[in-house]
C-alpha positions, -999 to 999 in steps of 0.1 A, spaced: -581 -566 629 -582 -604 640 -613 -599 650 -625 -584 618 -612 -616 600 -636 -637 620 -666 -617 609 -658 -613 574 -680 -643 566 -707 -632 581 -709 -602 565 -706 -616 534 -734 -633 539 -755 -600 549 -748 -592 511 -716 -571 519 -701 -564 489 -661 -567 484 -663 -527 475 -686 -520 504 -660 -540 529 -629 -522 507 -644 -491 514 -654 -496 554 -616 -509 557 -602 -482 543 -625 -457 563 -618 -478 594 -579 -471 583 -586 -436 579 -598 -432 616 -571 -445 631 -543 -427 616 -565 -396 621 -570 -410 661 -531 -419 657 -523 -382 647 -543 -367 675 -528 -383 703 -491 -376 687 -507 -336 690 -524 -342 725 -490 -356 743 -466 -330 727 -492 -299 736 -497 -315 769 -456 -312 774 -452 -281 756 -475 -262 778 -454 -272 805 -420 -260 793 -434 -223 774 -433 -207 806 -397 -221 819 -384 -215 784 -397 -178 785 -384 -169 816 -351 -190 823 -329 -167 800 -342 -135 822 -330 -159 851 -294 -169 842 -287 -132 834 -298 -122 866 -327 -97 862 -349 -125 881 -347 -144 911 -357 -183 911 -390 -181 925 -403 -161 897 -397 -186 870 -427 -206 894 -444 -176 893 -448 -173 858 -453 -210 855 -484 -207 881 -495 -177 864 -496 -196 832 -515 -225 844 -543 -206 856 -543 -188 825 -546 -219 806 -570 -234 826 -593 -204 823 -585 -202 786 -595 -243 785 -625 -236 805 -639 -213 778 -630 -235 747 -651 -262 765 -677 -242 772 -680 -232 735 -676 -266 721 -709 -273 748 -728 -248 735 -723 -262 701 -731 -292 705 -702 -311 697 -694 -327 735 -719 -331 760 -715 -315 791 -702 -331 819 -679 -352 799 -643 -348 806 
């Protein structure tokens, strides 16, 4: 934002109108809660995704119908399956043009 203080004159004399810079500072705003809001979704699915499997299988554990290794199983078995699942979603948002391949 500092820097956006510095150039304010400089727009103004461009011709930038006080709407016009109301309205590119409020769509600037608008982009960053919407970035801010993403990433709050992005780190708790990232988490999530890691405890689904545990949480799934850990009451079959402490009654006993399990044995430890099986709640890694299920957590390996899930991985791939998300992976595979990821893989696809990517693929589709390739073919549509909205992220170009070979991007992470």
């Amino acid at each position: 934002m500092l820097t956006f203080r510095r150039r304010i004159p400089a727009l103004i004399s461009y011709g930038v109108t006080s709407q016009r810079l109301q309205a590119a500072v409020s769509n600037y705003l608008e982009l960053l809660v919407a970035s801010r809001n993403l990433d709050f979704f992005t780190s708790f699915y990232r988490y999530f995704i890691q405890l689904l499997p545990a949480a799934v299988v850990a009451p079959l554990f402490f009654e006993g119908k399990i044995e430890f290794g099986v709640v890694n199983q299920s957590q390996s078995a899930f991985g791939h399956i998300l992976s595979d699942l990821s893989l696809v979603v990517y693929q589709v948002w390739v073919r549509c043009g909205c992220v170009e391949e070979g991007s992470p």
